[in-house]
MIMI-821043 format. One record per residue (C-alpha): x, y, z. Coordinates in Angstrom, 1 decimal. Example, Ala and Ser with C-alpha at 12.3 -4.5 7.8 and 13.67 -1.06 7.14 Angstrom:
ATOM|east|north|up
ATOM|12.3|-4.5|7.8
ATOM|13.7|-1.1|7.1
//
This chain:
ATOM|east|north|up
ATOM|-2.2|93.0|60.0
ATOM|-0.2|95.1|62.1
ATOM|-1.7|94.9|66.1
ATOM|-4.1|92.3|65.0
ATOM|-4.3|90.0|68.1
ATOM|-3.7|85.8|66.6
ATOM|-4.4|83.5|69.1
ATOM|-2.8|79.9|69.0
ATOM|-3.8|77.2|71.0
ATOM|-1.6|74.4|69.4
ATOM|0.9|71.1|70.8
ATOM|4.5|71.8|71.0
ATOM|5.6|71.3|67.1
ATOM|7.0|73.6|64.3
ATOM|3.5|75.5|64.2
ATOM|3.1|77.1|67.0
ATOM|6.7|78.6|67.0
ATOM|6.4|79.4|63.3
ATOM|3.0|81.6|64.6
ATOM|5.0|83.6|66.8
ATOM|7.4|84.8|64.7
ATOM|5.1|85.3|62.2
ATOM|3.2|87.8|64.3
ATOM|6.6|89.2|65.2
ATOM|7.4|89.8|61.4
ATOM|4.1|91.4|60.9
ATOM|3.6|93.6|63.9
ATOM|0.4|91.6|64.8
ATOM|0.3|89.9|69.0
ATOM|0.5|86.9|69.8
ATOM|-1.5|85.5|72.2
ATOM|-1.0|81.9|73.7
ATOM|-4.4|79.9|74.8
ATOM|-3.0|76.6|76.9
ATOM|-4.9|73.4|75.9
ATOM|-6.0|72.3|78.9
ATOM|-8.5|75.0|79.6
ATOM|-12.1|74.1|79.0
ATOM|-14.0|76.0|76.2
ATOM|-15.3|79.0|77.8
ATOM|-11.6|79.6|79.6
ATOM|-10.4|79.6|75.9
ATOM|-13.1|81.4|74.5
ATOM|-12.7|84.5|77.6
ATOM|-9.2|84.7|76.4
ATOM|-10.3|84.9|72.6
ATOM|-13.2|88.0|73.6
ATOM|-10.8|89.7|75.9
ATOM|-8.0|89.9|73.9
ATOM|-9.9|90.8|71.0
ATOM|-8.3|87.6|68.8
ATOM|-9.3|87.8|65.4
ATOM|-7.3|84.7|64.0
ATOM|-7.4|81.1|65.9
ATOM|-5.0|78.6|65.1
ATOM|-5.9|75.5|66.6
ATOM|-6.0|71.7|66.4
ATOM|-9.3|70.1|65.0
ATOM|-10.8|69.0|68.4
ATOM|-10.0|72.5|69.3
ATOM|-11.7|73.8|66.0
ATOM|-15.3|71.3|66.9
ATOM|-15.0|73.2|70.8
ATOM|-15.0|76.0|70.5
ATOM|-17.8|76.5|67.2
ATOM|-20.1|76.4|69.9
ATOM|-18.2|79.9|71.4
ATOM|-18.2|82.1|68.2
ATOM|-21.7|83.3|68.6
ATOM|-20.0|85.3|71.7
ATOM|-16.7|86.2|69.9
ATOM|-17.5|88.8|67.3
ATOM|-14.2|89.3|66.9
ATOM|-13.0|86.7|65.6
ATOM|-13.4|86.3|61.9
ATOM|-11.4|83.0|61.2
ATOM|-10.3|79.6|62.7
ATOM|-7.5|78.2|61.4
ATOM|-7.2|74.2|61.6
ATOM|-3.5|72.7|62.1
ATOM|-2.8|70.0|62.0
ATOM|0.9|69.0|62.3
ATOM|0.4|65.4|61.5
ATOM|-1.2|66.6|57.7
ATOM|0.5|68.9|55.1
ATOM|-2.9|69.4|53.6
ATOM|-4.4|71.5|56.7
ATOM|-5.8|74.8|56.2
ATOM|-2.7|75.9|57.8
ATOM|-0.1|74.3|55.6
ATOM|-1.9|74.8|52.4
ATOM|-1.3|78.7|53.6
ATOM|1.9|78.3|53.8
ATOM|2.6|76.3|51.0
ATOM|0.7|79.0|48.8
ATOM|3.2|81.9|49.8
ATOM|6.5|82.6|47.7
ATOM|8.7|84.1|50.3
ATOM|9.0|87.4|48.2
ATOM|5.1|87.6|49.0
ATOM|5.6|88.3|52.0
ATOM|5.3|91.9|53.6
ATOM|8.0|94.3|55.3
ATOM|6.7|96.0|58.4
ATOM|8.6|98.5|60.0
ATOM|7.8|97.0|64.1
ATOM|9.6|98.7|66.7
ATOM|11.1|96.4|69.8
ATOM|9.0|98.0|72.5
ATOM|5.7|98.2|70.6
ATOM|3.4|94.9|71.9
ATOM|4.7|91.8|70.6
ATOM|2.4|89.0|72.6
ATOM|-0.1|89.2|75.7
ATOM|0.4|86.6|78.5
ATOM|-2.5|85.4|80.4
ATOM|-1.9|85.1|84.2
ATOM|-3.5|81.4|85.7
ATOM|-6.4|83.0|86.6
ATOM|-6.6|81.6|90.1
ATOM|-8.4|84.3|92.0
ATOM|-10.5|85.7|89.6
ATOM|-10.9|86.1|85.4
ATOM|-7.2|85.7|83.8
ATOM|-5.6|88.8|82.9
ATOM|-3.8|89.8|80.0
ATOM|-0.2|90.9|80.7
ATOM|1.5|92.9|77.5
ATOM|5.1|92.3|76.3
ATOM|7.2|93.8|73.8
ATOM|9.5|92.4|71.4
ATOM|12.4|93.8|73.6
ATOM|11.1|91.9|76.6
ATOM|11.0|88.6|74.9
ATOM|14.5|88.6|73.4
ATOM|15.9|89.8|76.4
ATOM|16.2|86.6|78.2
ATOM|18.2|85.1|75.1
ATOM|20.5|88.0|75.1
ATOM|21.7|88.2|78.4
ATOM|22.4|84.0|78.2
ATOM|24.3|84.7|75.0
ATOM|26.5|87.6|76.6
ATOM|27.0|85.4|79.6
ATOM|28.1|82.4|77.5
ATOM|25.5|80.1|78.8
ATOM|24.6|77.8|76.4
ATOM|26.3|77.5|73.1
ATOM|25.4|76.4|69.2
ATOM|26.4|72.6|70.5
ATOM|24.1|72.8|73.2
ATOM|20.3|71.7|72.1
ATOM|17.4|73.9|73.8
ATOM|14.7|71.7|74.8
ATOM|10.8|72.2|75.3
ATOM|8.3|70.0|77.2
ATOM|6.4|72.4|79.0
ATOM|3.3|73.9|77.2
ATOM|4.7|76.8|74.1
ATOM|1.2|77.8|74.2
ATOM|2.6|79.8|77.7
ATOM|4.8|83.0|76.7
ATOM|7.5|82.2|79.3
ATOM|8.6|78.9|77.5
ATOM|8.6|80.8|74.4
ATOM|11.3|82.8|75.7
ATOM|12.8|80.3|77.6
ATOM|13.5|77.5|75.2
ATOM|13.3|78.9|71.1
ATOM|14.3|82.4|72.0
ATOM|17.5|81.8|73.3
ATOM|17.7|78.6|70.8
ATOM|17.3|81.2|67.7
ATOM|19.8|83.3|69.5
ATOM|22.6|81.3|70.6
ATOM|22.7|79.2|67.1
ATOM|21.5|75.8|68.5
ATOM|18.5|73.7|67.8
ATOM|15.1|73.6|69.8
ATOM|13.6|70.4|70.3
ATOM|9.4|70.4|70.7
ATOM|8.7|67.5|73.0
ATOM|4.6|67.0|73.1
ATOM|5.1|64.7|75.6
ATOM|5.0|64.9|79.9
ATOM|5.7|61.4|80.3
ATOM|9.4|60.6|81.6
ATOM|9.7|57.8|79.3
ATOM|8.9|59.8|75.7
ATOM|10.9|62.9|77.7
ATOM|14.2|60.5|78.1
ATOM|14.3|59.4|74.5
ATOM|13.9|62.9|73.0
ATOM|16.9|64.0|74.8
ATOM|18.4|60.6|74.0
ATOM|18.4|61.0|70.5
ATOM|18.7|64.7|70.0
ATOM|21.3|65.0|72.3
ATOM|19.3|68.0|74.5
ATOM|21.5|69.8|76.4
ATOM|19.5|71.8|78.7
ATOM|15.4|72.0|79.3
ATOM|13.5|74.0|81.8
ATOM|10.9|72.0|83.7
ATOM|9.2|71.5|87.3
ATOM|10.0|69.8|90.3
ATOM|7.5|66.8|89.4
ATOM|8.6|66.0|85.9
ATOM|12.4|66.1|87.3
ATOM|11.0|63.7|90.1
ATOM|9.4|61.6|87.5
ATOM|12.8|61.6|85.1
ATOM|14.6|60.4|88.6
ATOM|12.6|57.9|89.5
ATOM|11.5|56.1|86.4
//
């Protein structure tokens, strides 16, 4: 429901973006737990956000069963599984009529997702964003002309982290192009997803560019 906290801690598919804009549709806050963290990293995020819903990959779902004894919270783990249209997950969605679903009345600066710092110095911390602040970024590239509908958005870097999020299907949705989930770091599988579906343009960091070059 409405300010519900669902945490997702998924690849970069179809899921993970359908989760967010799900929670944006119902009012409820997204919050992104990044995969490599070990299980009580993941399961501090889960307690201090106050997540009630997990969505998560089976190996995720066997981890952190050993956490819920500490999560009160948390009243359901949601297996997905992007390679099976039988998951718990899918067989949600594929039990929902569209007219099913609910109209919320959200307004854009009402919290829309918590983003968790690295956590370097001490215990992550939860940093709160509205639905203004993460369509923002899109709408200032589609007023400047950036990127067009002919122009691909492409992901590699981990959706479970808010910024790609914005970075990559936000301004995707917005400009009328495609976004292309690559669940891959290695230069190889990143060269033939832009290869085939023609990506345009794709945020990334100095190594992976390094690795692209010199591969």
């Amino acid at each position: 429901r409405k300010y519900d906290r669902v945490a997702a801690c998924l690849p970069n598919d179809v899921d993970i973006v359908v989760a967010l804009l799900a929670c944006a549709r119902l009012g409820a806050i997204w919050v992104g737990v990044n995969r490599p963290l070990a299980a009580p990293e993941k399961a501090f995020i889960l307690q201090d956000s106050g997540a009630t819903i997990y969505l998560t990959d089976m190996p995720g779902c066997e981890e952190i069963e050993p956490q819920r004894e500490n999560l009160p919270a948390l009243k359901r783990v949601l297996c997905v599984d992007p390679a099976s249209s039988t998951s718990a997950w899918h067989g949600l969605l594929n039990a929902t009529a569209p007219e099913q679903c609910p109209v919320v009345s959200v307004d854009s600066f009402e919290p829309a997702a918590i983003a968790y710092t690295s956590g370097t110095t001490g215990k992550p911390k939860g940093a709160v964003h509205s639905h203004h602040n993460i369509l923002l970024p899109g709408a200032i590239h589609v007023h400047k002309g950036s990127f067009g509908p002919d122009c691909p958005q492409g992901v590699m870097l981990p959706l479970t982290i808010l910024n790609l999020m914005v970075l990559a299907p936000m301004v995707a949705f917005q400009n009328g192009s495609c976004c292309v989930c690559m669940d891959s770091l290695k230069p190889e599988d990143i060269a033939r997803w832009v290869r085939e579906e023609r990506v345009g343009h794709f945020a990334s960091v100095p190594t992976l560019i390094q690795d692209l070059l010199t591969s």
